[in-house]
Backbone as JSON, one array per atom type, in Angstrom:
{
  "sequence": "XXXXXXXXXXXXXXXXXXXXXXXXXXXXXXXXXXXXXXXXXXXXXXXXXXXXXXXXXXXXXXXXXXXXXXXXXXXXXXXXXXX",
  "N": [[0.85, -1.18, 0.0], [0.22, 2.15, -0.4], [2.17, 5.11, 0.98], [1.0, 7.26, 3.72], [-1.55, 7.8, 2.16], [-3.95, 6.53, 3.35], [-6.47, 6.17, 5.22], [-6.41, 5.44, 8.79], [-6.44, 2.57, 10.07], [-8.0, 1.25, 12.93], [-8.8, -0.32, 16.22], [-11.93, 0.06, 16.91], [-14.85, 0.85, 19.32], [-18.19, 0.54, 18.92], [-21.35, 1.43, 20.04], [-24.89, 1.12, 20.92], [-26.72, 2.88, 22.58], [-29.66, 2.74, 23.14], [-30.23, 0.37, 23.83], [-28.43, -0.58, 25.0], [-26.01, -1.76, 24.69], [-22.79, -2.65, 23.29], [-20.24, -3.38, 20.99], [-16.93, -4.44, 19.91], [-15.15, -3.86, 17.32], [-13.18, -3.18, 14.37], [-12.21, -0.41, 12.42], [-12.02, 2.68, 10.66], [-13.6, 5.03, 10.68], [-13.76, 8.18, 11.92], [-13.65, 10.09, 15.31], [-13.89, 11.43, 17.96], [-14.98, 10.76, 20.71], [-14.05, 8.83, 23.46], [-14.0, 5.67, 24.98], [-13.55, 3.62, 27.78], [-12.82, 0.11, 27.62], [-14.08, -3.27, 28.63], [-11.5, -4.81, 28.03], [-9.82, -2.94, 29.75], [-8.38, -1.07, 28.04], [-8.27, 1.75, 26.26], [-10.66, 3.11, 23.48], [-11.9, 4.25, 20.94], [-14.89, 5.75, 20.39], [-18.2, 5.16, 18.37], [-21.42, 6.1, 18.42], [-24.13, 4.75, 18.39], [-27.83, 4.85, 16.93], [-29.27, 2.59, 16.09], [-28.84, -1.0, 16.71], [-27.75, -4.25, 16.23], [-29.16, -5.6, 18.33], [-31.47, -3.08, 19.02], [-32.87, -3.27, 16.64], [-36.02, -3.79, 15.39], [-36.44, -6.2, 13.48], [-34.61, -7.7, 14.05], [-34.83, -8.31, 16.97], [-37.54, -8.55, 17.33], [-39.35, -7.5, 18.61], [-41.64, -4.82, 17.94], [-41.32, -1.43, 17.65], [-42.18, 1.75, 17.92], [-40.92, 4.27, 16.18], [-41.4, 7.57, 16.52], [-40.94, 10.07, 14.46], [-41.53, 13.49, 14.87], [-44.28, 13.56, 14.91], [-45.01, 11.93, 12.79], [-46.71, 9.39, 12.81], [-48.95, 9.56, 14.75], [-49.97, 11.94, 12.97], [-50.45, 9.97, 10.26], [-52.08, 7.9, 11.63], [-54.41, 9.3, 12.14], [-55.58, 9.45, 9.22], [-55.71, 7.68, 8.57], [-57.74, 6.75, 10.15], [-60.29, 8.98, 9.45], [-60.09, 8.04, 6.43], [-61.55, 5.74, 7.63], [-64.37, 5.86, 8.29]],
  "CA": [[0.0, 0.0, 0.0], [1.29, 3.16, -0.54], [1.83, 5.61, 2.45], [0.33, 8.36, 3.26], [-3.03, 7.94, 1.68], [-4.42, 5.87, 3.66], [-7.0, 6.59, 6.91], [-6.22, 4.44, 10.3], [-7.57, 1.61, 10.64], [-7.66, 0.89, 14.01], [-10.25, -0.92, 16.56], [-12.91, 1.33, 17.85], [-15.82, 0.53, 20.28], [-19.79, 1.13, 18.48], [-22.07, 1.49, 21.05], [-26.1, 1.01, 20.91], [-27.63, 3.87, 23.56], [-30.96, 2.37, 23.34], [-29.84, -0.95, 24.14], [-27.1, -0.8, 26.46], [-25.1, -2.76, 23.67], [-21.62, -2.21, 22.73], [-18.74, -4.58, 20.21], [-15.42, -3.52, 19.1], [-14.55, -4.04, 15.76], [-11.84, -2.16, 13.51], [-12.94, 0.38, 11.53], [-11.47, 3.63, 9.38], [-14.44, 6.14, 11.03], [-13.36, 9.13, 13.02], [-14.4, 9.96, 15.93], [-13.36, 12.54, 18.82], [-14.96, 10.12, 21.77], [-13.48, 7.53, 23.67], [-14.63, 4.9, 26.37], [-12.74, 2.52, 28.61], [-13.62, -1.28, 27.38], [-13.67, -4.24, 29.07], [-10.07, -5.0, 28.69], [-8.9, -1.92, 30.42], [-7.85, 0.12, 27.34], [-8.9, 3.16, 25.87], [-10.72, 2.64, 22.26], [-12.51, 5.47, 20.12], [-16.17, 5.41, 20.34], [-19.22, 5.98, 18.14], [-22.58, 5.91, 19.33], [-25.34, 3.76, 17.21], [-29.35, 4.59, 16.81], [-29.8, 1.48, 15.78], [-28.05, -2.11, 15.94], [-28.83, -5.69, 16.14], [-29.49, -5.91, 19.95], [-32.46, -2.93, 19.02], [-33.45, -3.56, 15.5], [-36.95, -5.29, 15.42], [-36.42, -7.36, 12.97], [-33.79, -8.97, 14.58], [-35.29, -8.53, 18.28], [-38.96, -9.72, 17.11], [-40.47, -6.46, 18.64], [-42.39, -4.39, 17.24], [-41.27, -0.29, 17.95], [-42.55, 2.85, 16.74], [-40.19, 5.41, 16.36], [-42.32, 9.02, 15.94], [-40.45, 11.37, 14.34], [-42.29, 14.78, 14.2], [-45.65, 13.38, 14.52], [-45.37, 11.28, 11.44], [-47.18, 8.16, 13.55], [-50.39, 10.53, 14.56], [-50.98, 11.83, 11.07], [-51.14, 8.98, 9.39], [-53.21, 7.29, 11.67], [-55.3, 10.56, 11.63], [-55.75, 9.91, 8.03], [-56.63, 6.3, 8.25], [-59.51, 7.06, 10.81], [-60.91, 9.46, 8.38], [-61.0, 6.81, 5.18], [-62.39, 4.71, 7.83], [-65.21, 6.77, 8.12]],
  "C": [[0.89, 1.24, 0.0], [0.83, 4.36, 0.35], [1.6, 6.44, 2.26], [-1.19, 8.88, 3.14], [-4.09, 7.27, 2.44], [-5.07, 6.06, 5.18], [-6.19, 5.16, 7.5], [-6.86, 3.52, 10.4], [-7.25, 0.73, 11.77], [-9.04, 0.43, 15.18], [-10.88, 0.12, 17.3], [-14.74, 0.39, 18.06], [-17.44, 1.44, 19.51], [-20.81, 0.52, 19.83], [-23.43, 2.33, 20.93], [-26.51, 1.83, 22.25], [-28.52, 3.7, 23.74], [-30.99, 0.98, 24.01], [-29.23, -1.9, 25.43], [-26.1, -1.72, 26.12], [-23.95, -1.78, 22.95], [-20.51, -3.35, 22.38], [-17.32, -3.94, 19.81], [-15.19, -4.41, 17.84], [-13.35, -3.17, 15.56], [-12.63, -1.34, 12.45], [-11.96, 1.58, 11.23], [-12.23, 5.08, 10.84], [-13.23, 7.5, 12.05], [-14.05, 9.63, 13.78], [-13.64, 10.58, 17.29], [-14.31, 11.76, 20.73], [-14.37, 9.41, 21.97], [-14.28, 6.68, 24.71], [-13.28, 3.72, 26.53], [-13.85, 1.14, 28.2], [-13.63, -1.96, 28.36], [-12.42, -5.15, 29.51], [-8.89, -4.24, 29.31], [-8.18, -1.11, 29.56], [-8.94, 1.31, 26.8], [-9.21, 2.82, 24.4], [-11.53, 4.23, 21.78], [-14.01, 4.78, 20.4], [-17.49, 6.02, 19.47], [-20.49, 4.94, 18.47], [-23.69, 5.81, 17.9], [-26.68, 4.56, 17.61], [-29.58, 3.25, 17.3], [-28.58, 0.2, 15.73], [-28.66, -3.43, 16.24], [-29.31, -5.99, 17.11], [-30.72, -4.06, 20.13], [-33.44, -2.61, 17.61], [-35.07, -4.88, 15.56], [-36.77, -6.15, 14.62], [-35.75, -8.42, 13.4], [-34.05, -9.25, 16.38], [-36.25, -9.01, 18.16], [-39.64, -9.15, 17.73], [-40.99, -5.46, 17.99], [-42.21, -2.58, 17.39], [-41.5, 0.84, 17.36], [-41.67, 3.87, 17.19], [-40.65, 7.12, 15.85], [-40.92, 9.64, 16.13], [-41.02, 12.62, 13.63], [-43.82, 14.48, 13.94], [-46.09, 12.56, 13.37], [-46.88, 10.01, 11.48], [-48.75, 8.73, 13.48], [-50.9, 10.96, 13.28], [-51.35, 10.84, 10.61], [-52.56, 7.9, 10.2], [-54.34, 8.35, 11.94], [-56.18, 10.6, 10.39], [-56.47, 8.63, 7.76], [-57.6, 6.48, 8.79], [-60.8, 7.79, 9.87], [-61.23, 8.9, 7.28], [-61.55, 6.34, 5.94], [-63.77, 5.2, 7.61], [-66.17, 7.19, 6.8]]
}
């Protein structure tokens, strides 16, 4: 590879906030947090929405995420065809 050009790729800690779920992998990203792991070092950290420990499809619940009222309108709108 030729030097220079190339980001860091070094292991950094993704961490689920909804969850209370966090893996380390290796990754490129950048990222101006850190957290203390499990094995007592210091890793970079970015912080997930979403991952497989709170994705329904892969949890098998069912969650509504309203953003901006989207949830209410529409069922606003279905009541009214019902009607």
């Amino acid at each position: 590879m030729k030097k220079g050009i190339h980001p860091e790729y070094r292991p950094v800690v993704f961490r689920d906030e909804n969850a209370d779920f966090g893996f380390l992998s290796r990754s490129t990203i950048e990222t101006t947090d850190t957290i203390t792991w499990e094995d007592g070092e210091t890793y970079p950290l970015v912080r997930l929405e979403v991952s497989s420990a709170s994705h329904p499809f892969y949890t098998g619940r069912q969650r509504i995420m309203d953003t901006g009222g989207r949830v209410q309108r529409f069922q606003d709108r279905r009541s009214r065809n019902k009607k």
